[in-house]
N, C-alpha and C positions, 0 to 999 in steps of 0.2 A: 504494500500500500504506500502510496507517496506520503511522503514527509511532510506535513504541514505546521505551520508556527503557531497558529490560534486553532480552538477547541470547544467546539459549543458547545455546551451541551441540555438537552432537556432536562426537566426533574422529574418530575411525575412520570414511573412506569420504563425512565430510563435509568436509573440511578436510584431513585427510593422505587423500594415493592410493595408499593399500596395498590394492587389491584383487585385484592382479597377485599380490603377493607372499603373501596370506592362500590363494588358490588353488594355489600352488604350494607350503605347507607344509600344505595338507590331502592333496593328492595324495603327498606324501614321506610321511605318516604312514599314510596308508592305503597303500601300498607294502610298509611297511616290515612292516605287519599280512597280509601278501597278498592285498591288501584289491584290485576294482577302486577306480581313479583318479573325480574327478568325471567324467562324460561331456560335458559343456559349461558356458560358460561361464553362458549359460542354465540350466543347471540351478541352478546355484549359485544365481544371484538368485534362481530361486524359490522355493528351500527352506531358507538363510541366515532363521535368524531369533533369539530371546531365547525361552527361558534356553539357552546352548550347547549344553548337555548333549543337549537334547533333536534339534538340529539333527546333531551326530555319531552320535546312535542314527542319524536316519534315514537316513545317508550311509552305516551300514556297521559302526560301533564297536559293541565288543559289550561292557557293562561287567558281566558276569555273567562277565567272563574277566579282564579289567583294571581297573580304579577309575579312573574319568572325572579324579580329581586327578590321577594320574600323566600322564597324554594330556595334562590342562592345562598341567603345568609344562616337560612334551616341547613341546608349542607353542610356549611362552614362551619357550623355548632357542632353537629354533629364527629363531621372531619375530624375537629381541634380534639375531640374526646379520644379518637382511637388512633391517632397519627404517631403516637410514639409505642404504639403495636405493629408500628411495618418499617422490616429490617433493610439496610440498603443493600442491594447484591453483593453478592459473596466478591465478584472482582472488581467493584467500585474503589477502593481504598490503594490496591495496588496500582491500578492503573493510572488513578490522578498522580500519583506519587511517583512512578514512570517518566508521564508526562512531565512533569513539574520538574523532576533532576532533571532533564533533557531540556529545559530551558523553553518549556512551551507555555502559553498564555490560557489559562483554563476559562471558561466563563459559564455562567449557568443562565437559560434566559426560557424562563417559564412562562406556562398562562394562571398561574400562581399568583395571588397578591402578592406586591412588591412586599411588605413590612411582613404578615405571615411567613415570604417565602424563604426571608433573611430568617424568619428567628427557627423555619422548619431545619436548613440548612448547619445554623449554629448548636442545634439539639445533638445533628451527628459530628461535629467535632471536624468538619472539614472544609470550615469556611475560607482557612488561611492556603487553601490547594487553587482560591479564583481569586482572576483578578478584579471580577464585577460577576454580580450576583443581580440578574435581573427580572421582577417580575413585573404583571402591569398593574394601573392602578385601581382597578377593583376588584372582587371576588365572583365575576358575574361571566368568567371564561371565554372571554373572547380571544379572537387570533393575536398572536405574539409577534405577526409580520413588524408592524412598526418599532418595537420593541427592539428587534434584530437589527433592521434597519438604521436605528439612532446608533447603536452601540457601533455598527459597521463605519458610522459619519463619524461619529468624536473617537474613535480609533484611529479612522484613516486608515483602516485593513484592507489588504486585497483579499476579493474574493478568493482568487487564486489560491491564496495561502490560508485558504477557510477550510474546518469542514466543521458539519453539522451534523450531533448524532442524537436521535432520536427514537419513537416507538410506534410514531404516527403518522400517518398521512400529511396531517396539519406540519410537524417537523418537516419530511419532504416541502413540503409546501412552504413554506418557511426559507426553508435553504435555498428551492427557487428564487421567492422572491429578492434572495440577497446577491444570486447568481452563485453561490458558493457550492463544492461536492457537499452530498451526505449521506450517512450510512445509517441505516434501521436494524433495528434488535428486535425479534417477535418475540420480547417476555413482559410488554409491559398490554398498549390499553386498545390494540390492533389486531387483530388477525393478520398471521406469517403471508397470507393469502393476498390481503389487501395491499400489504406494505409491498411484495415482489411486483403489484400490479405499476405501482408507481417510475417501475423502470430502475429504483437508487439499488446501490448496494446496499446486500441483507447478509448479518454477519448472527449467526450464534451468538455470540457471547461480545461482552465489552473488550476483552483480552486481545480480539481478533482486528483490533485498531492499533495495535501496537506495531 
């Protein structure tokens, strides 16, 4: 794989494994609505995708009854409750640490609230592995395109010398819009299926970027 200087990388489903936990607070909320439950786990990867909103329509939420804010900030309750029950992958820790002797620029740039996403990141102990930690600024999951975009402006990075690694569609898409390569992992909030259709490279494991 070619050598690049800068490291994007997602959080959610690439680096933390909350996808246990993200399925079992969509099922509490559609519960709670009389909603049914997802039907498999399967289902999920295939229909998980950016901007949130529009994945809860298709799952069941009906915001011609509720306002998709309030569902947002119920997640986020919820979230904050079980977020320090999901472990980060087993080769997260070596790899940034890899990275980082080798003189590379780490960054994390989520669809995460920015101030949650600082204090999830600071929980595991490996904030001092980036050089910018970015999320955006509400909890109502929208695309991270501008997000990436800004960091790539006050960087002054070449694309060139990007890559962007992600779990999702939305990350492919993402790393489009910045013109940068990127690589997908089918362990987080994607179907292996979906992420190949994209055309980026699909690697197993984090390991497999070194």
């Amino acid at each position: 794989m070619k050598n690049y200087s800068y490291y994007l990388f997602d959080w959610n489903g690439t680096l933390l494994d909350d996808l246990q936990i993200n399925m079992e607070i969509e099922n509490l909320l559609l519960s709670r609505r009389g909603l049914p439950g997802l039907p498999s786990k399967e289902y999920y990867l295939q229909k998980f995708g950016f901007p949130i909103i529009d994945f809860y329509t298709e799952i069941g939420f009906d915001f011609d009854k509720e306002s998709y804010k309030d569902v947002a900030v119920e997640y986020a309750a919820e979230y904050e409750k079980r977020i320090s029950s999901a472990p980060l992958f087993e080769d997260v820790i070596p790899v940034l640490e890899e990275l980082k002797k080798n003189g590379k620029k780490l960054v994390i740039i989520s669809a995460t609230e920015h101030n949650l996403l600082n204090e999830q990141v600071k929980r595991y102990g490996i904030e001092n592995c980036f050089s910018s930690i970015l999320g955006i600024e509400n909890n109502l999951g929208k695309s991270k395109v501008d997000r990436a975009k800004m960091w790539l402006s006050l960087e002054n990075a070449s694309p060139e010398d990007t890559l962007f690694i992600g779990d999702t569609v939305h990350d492919f898409e993402t790393a489009k819009a910045i013109g940068c390569d990127c690589v997908l992992i089918p362990r987080g909030h994607n179907s292996e299926n979906r992420l190949r259709k994209t055309g980026a490279e699909v690697k197993s494991t984090l390991k497999e970027i070194l």
